[in-house]
Each structure stands twice: as structure tokens, then as C-alpha cells.
PLY file of the C-alpha trace (Angstrom):
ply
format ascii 1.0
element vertex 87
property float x
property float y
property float z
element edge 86
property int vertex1
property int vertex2
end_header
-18.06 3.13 -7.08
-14.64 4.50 -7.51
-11.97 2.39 -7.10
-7.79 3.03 -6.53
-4.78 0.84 -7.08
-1.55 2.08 -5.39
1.70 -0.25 -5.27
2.37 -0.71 -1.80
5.33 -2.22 0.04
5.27 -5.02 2.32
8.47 -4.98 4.12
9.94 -7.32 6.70
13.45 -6.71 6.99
12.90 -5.13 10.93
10.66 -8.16 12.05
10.61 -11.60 11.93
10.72 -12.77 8.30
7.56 -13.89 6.64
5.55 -12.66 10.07
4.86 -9.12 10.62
4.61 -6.76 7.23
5.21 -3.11 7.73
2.71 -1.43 4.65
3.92 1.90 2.96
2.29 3.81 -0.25
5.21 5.54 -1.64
2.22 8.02 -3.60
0.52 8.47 -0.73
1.75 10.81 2.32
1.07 9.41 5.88
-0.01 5.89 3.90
1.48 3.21 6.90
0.43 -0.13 8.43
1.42 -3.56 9.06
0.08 -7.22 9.41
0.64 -10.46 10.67
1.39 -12.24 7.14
0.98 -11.26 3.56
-2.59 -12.08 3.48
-3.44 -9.81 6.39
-1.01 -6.86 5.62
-2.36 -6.49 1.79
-6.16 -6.35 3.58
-4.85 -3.41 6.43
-2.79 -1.61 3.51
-6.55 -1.62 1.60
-8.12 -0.42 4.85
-5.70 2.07 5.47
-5.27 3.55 1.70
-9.54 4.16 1.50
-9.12 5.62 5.24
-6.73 8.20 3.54
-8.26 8.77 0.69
-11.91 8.76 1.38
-12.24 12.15 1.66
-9.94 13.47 -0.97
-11.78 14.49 -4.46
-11.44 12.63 -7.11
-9.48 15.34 -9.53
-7.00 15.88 -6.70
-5.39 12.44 -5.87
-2.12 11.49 -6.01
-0.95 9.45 -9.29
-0.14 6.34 -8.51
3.49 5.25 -9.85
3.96 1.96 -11.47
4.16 -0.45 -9.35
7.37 -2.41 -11.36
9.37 0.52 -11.21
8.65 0.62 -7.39
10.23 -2.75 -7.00
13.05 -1.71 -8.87
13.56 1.16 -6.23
12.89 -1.47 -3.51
14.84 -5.07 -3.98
14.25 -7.64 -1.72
11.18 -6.05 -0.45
7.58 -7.32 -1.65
5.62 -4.82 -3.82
2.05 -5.46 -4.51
-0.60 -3.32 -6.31
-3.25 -2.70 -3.79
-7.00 -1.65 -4.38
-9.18 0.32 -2.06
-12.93 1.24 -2.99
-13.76 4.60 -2.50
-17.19 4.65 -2.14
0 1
1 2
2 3
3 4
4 5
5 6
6 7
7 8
8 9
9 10
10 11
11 12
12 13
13 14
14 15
15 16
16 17
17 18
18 19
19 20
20 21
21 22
22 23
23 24
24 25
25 26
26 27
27 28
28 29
29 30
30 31
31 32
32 33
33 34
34 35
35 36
36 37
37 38
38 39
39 40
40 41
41 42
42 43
43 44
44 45
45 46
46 47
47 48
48 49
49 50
50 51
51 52
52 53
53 54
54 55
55 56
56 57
57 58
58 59
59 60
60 61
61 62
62 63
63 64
64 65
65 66
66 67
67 68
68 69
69 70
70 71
71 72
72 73
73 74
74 75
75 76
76 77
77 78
78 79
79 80
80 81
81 82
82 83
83 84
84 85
85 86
């Protein structure tokens, strides 16, 4: 089992607040998605981040930043470590 944490944010600011979640990996190119709610966007932005990943080798993906400093970068926006299992 290999397992990844990214931080991921779950932004709302172009859609009805608390709804619909747009999902973006800043370490991860082409890493996008959304949800209805927190609960469901944080499940998608797993989905989406093994989709991506699944395939890359170990040795060769991206670091993943730290999540705090991400928020810093992104106020008023909800930044969550996500995990994502490999396989």
C-alpha cells in the first residue's frame, strides 16, 4: 500500500458559499475537481489525486508542500491535507 497526502484547496468564492467546492493540488499539475459540500469535495479531491498519480513511480512524484504554508498563500479559502492510496 502506498499512500499520499497533498494539501488541497477547497474554494468557494465563484459558487454559492458553503455549496459547491472547486478542489486544486497546488503540487500536482492538472490536479482539479469540485463537490457539493466539504464532505463530498475532500472524497472527489482523493479520487481525483490517486487518478493522477496512479501511474506515476514512486521516486518521481511531486513533493508535497506543507499544507500551513498553503493556507498562508490562500486566506479565506479552506485548505485540507488530503490522502489518496496508491495501490
Amino acid at each position: 500500500m502506498t499512500v499520499v497526502v497533498y494539501p488541497a484547496i477547497l474554494d468557494d468564492s465563484e459558487n454559492e458559499k458553503k455549496s459547491l467546492y472547486t478542489v486544486t493540488f497546488p503540487d500536482v499539475p492538472g490536479g482539479i475537481t469540485f463537490g457539493q459540500g466539504e464532505g463530498e469535495a475532500m472524497a472527489r479531491g482523493s479520487e481525483a489525486l490517486g487518478a493522477l498519480l496512479c501511474e506515476t513511480p514512486i521516486n518521481e512524484l511531486p513533493p508535497a508542500s506543507d499544507w500551513h504554508e498553503i493556507q498562508k498563500q490562500n486566506p479565506g479559502k479552506l485548505v485540507v491535507p488530503i490522502f489518496s492510496d496508491l495501490f
